[in-house]
N, C-alpha and C positions, 0 to 999 in steps of 0.2 A: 448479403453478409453485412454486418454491423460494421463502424468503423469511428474511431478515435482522433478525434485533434491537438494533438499535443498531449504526451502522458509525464510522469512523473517515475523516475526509477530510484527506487529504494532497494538497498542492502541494510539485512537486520543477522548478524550472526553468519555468516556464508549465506543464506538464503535471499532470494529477487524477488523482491513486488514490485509491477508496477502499477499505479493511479492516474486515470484522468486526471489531466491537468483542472479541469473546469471543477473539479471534486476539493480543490486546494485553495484556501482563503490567502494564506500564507506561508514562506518558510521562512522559517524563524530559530534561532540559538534554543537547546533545550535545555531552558532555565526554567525554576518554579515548577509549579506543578503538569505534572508530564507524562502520558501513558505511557508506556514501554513497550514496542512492536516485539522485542525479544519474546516476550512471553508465549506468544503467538507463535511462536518455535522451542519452545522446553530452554529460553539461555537468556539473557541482557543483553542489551545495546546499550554501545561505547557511551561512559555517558557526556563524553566531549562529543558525540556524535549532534547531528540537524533533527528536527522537527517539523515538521507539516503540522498547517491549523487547521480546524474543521471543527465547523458549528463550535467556535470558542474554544476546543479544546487540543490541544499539543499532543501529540505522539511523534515520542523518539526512536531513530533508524541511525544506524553506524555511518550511510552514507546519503546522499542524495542529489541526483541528478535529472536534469529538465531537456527534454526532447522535444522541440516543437514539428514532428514530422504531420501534414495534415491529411486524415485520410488513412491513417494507419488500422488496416484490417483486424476486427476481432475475432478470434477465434473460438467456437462457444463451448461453454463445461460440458464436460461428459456427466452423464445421469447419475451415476454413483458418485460423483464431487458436488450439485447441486446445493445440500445445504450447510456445507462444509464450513466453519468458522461463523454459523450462523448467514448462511446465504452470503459471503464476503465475497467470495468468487464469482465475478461476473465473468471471467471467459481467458483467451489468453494473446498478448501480441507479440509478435515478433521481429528482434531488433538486431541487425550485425547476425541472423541463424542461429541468438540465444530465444529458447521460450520464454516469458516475463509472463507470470500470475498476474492477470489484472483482477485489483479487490477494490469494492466499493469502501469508501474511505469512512463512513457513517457506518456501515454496519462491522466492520473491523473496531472500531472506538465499541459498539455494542458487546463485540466476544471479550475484547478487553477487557473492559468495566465486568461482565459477567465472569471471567476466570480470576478475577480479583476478589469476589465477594468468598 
């Protein structure tokens, strides 16, 4: 089984992602130009809400929180979620007996930018 070192939990509109940590350049205030994770759920994120950076670019979540647990088992996508958000879903971990969506943080910026066009 796959396994994670340190993730990243995000809240965007009631809904949980969570990201590799090692997927995160930075978090940072979501100023200036800024994806919007809401999207990615039909709603907005707060926009006093944090940012995660990645390859240059900001995307905003209502909340954000850093878990350094190491060794945290991934749980892998079921077949019919595979290319979901543009292959975003890489599997799932869980924290405290919540499920957390774990999404590649590069291909999430990709659904993004494509639901924008």
């Amino acid at each position: 089984m796959a396994s994670v070192d340190g993730v990243v939990l995000c809240v965007v509109s009631g809904a949980r992602l969570a990201v590799s940590a090692d997927q995160v350049d930075a978090i940072a205030t979501a100023e200036g130009p800024v994806w919007d994770a809401g999207v990615a759920f039909g709603a907005t994120s707060d926009p006093a809400g944090r940012a995660l950076q990645c390859l240059g670019r900001l995307i905003r979540f209502d909340s954000i929180d850093v878990v350094a647990t190491v060794g945290l088992p991934v749980l892998p996508v079921p077949a019919a979620l595979v290319n979901t958000a543009h292959g975003a879903l890489t599997g799932f971990v869980e924290l405290s007996g919540t499920l957390w969506p774990l999404v590649a943080l590069d291909r999430l910026l990709g659904f993004l930018e494509a639901r924008s066009r």
